[in-house]
N, C-alpha and C positions, 0 to 999 in steps of 0.2 A: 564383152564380159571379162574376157583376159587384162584388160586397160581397166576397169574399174575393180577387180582385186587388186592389180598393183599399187590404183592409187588409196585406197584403202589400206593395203599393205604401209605404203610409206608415211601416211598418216601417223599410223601405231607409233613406227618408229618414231617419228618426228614428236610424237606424245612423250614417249621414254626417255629423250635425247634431253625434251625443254623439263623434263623431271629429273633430269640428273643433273643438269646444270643448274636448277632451284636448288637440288641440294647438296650442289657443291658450294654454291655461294653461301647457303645457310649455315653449312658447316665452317666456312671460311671467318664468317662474321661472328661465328662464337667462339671459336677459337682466338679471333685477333682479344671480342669482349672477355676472355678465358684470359690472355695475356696482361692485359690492363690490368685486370684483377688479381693476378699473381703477383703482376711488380707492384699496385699499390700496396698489398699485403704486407710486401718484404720493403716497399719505402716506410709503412706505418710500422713496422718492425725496429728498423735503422733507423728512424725519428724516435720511438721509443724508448731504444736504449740513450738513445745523443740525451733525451730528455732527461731519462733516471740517472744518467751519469752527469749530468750537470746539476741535477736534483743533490743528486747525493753526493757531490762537491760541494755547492751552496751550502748543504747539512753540514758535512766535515768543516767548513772554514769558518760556518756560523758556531759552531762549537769550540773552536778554537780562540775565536774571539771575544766569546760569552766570557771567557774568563777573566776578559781586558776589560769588558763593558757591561756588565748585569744592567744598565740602564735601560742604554738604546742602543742596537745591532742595524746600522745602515747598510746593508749587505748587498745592496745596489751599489755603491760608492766601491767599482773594482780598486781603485788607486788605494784607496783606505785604507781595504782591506788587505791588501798585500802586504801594505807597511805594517801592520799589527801583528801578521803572521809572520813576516821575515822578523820581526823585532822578539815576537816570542821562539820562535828557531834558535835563532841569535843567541838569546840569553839562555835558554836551555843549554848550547854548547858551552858557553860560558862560565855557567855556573853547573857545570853537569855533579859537581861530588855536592852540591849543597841542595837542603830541602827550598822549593822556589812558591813562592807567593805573589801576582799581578794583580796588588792594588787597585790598580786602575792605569787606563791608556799613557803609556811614556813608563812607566814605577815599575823595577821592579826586587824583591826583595827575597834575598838569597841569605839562609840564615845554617850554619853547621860549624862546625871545629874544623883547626888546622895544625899542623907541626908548626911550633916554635921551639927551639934550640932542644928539642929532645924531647918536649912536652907538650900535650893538644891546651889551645885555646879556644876557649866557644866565641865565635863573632858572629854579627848581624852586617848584612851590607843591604842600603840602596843606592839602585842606580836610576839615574832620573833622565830620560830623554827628552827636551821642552821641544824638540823636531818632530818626533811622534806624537807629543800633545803640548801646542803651543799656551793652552788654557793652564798650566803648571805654573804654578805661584812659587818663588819661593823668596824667603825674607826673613830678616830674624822680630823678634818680638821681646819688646822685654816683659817684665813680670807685671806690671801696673803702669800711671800716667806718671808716676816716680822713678827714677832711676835706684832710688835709697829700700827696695824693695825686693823678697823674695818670695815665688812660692815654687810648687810641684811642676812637671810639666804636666801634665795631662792638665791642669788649669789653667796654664797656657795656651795647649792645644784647641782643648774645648774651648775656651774664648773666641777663639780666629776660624773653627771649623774645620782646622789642620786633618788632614790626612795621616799625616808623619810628622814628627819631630823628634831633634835631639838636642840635648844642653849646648847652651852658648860659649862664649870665650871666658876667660877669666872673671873672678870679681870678689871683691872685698868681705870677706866671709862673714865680718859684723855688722855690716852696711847692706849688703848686696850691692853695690855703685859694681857698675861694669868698670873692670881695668884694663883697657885699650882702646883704640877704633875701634865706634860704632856707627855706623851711620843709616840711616831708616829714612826710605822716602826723599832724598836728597838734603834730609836735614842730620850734620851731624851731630851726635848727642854728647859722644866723648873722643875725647883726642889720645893720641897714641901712647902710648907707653914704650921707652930703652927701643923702639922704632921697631917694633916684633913685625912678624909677619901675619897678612890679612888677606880674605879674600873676598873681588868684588864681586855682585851682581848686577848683571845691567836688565834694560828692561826688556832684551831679544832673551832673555834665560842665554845668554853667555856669557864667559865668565874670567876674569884675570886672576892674579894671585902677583903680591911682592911686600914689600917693606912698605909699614903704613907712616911715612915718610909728608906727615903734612905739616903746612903751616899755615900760624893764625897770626890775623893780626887785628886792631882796630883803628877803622883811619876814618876823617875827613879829609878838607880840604887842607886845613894848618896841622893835624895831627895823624902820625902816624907811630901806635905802638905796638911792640912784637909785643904779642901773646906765647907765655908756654905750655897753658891748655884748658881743656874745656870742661866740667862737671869731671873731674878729678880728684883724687884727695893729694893735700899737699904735698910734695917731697923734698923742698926746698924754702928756704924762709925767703931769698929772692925770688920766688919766679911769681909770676902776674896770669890769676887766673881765673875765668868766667867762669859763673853761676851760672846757668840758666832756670827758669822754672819748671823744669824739667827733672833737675837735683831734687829736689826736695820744696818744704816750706818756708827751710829757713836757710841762706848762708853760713859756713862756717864764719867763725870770728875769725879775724883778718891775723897775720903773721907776728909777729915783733916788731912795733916800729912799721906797723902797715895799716890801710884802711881798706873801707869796703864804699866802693863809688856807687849808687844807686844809676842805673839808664832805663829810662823811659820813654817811649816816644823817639827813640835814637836821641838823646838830649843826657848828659852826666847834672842827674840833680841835683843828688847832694851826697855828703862824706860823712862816713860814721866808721869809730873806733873799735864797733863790739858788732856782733852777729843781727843782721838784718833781715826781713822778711822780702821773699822774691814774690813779687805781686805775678800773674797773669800777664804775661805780652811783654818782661819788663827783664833785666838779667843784671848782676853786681858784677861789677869788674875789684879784684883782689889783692893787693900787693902791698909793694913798701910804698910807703908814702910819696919818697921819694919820685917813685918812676912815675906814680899814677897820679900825681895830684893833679899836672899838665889839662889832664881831661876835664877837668868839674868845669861845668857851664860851658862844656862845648856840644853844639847844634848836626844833626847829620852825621850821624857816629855807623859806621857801619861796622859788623864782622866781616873780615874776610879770611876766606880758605883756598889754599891753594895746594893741590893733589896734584900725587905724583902720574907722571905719563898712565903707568898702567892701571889707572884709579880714575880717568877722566871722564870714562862715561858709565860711572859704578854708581846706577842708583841706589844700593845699599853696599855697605860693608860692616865684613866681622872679624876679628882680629882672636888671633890665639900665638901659637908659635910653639915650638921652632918650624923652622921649614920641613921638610922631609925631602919631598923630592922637587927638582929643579929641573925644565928643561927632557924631562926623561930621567936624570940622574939623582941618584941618592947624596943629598946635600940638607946635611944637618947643621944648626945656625945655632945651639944648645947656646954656647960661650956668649957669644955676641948679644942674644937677647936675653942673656942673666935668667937662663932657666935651667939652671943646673939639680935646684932642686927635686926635678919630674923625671931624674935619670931612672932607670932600672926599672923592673919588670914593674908594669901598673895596669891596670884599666886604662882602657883609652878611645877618645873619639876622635875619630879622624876626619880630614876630609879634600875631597880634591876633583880635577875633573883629567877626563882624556882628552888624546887630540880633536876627534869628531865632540867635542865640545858636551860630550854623557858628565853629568855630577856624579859622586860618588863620595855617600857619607857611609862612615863604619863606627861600630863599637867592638871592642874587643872587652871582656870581662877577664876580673883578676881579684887576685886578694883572695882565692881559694885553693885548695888542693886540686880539683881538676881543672882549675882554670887558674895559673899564676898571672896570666895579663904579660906585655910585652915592653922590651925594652925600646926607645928611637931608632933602633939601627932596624930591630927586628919589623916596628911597625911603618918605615919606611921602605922596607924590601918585599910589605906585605901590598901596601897602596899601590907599589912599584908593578907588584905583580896581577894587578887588577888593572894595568892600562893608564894609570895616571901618567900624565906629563907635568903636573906640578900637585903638591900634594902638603899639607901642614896638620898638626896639631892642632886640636881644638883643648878646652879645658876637658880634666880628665879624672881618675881618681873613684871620691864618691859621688863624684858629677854628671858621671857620665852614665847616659842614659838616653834610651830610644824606644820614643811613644809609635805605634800605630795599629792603627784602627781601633783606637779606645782601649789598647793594651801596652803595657809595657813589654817590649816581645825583647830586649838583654834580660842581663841579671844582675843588677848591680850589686854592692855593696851592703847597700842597705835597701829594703824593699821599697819600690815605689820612686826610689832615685830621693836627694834630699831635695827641699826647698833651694834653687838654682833664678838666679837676676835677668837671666833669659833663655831665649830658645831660637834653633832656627827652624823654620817651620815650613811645612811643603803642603799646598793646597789647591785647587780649583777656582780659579779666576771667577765671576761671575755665576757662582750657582751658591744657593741656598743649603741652610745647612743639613735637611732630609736628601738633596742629592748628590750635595758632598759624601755623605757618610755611607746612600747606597753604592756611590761608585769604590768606597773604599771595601765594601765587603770583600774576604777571604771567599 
């Protein structure tokens, strides 16, 4: 009896013993399931944030760059985008006292007053980086398929789809004929003038500057004659100087005691005493009789040009002058290229680039009471002070003028800027002219 209470007894126990170790494991297993679920909690938490904080970086840098690109926003492309954000950084320090406007990817355009000699000037500047957007055009344009031609810029601009543009170099203010090197597309159109200073563009958008120091000549095999230049008007009853069809329709009448050679087909056809028509494909060579008669009836006539070292892989160039700065240094060439008369406070367009190879064109307004415009020294210590390492004069005056985005954003002179022989113009490589113009939006 006493043997079977106790096993009875130990039974019980042994019941209570396998129930508490049921529910200590039970308790074990919800607990560990308890932990799982806490740390997934606090990992979907810290995922969370990683997420809304990369979210909301994506946001801040897509906004940032909306201002470079209202097009298309690649905001996968990390590389891209840094460069657009470092380049808008950048110029916001840069340009921290001026009000700042980006164009579009590489432009940007910083426009407010400055002290000169005791008094504010209102200038326009852009700076153009073809390393942030290699799709940056830039080139000059002249006014029509004539050189003998002017009009506005903004009918320049709009013609080509420009983004920006400002007035070109010098030119013959009854004619429009451009006065100096010009050169477009590898083809030059005019030769230099008193050897002023020009500046090239190649076709990486980087860019030289020096004395437009060329020479022409016309050779075959048995002839070879110096040229002193090219769709120019004359300045001397000696010198010998091409037509092209490009000038105009018709040649000037030939010198005193000079003719006008017809060449066509590379071939000198024939000689004439009085002003002739330049056919299509076809150019008159112009002088004293003397020098150029050699040529009639000679076969295989070529131009040739030959540019100076820092001019040798300038698929365009535009000439204006004096120099400004050189090297980093303030170096005005006034005397030397007989441009004494552009001394003292004026309007003025400038233009130059830095060492990391940034363009940078300026207008400065003048000819008013808040704006007198600036003198060579002044406007060379201003480019000086924007980073340029070489820096020139463009034409200036009631010339100068600077289109963009389908406005006139100086003030020149006279409103709207006058009818001007050409322009240089800054645009978009390969796109049409609705996304030209969305990417120029303000």
């Amino acid at each position: 009896m006493n043997s079977a209470k106790s096993s009875l007894i130990f039974e019980k126990q042994d019941g209570k013993m396998l129930s508490c170790i049921r529910w200590f494991i039970a308790l074990t297993v919800y607990c560990f399931n308890l932990n799982i679920i806490i740390i997934a909690l606090i990992s979907l938490v810290i995922t969370g944030g990683i997420v809304n904080e990369n979210k909301t970086g994506r946001i801040e840098a897509k906004e940032k760059i909306s201002i470079l690109n209202p097009v298309k926003i690649d905001i996968g492309d990390l590389t891209r985008q840094n460069e657009l954000i470092n380049q808008i950084e950048v110029m916001k320090s840069k340009y921290a006292k001026y009000k700042l406007n980006f164009p579009c990817e590489g432009i940007v355009h910083a426009k407010g007053s400055i002290e000169a000699s005791g008094s504010r000037v209102r200038v326009n500047i852009l700076e153009i980086d073809g390393k942030i957007n290699p799709n940056i055009t830039i080139r000059p344009e002249t006014a029509s398929k004539y050189l003998n031609s002017k009009v506005k810029i903004r009918t320049i601009a709009n013609k080509n789809n420009s983004i920006a543009a400002v007035n070109g170099g010098y030119f013959k203010p009854q004619t429009g004929v451009p006065l100096g090197a010009l050169k477009i597309d590898n083809e030059l159109l005019t030769g230099p003038i008193y050897n002023r200073t020009g500046l090239g563009i190649n076709d990486d958008n980087t860019f030289s500057m020096g004395k437009t120091d060329i020479k022409i000549s016309l050779k075959n095999r048995k002839v070879n004659l110096s040229v002193d230049n090219i769709n120019q008007p004359r300045m001397l009853s000696t010198y010998v100087l091409i037509y092209t069809d490009k000038w105009g329709k018709f040649a000037p009448n030939p010198p005193k005691y000079g003719v006008n050679i017809v060449v066509k087909n590379k071939k000198a056809i024939s000689m004439h005493n009085s002003s002739v028509e330049i056919q299509k494909g076809s150019y008159i060579v112009s002088g004293p009789k003397k020098k150029i008669e050699k040529i009639l009836g000679q076969k295989g006539l070529n131009i040739i040009t030959k540019y100076p070292e820092h001019f040798k892989n300038s698929r365009h160039i535009i000439s204006g002058g004096p120099y400004l700065v050189k090297n980093g240094e303030i170096h005005i060439t006034v005397q030397e290229e007989r441009l004494g008369a552009i001394t003292g406070k004026n309007p003025r367009t400038l233009i130059g680039y830095t060492e990391n190879n940034n363009l940078i064109i300026a207008t400065v307004d003048g000819r008013e009471k808040h704006s007198l415009g600036m003198s060579l020294y002044e406007a060379a210590k201003f480019m000086q002070s924007l980073g340029c390492i070489e820096a020139m004069n463009l034409d200036g005056g009631s010339s100068s003028v600077m289109y963009l985005n389908g406005a006139i954003t100086n003030k020149p002179p006279i409103e709207g800027g006058i009818p001007i022989s050409g322009a240089l113009t800054i645009g978009i490589n390969g796109e049409n002219s609705s996304v030209a113009k969305a990417k120029a939006r303000l």
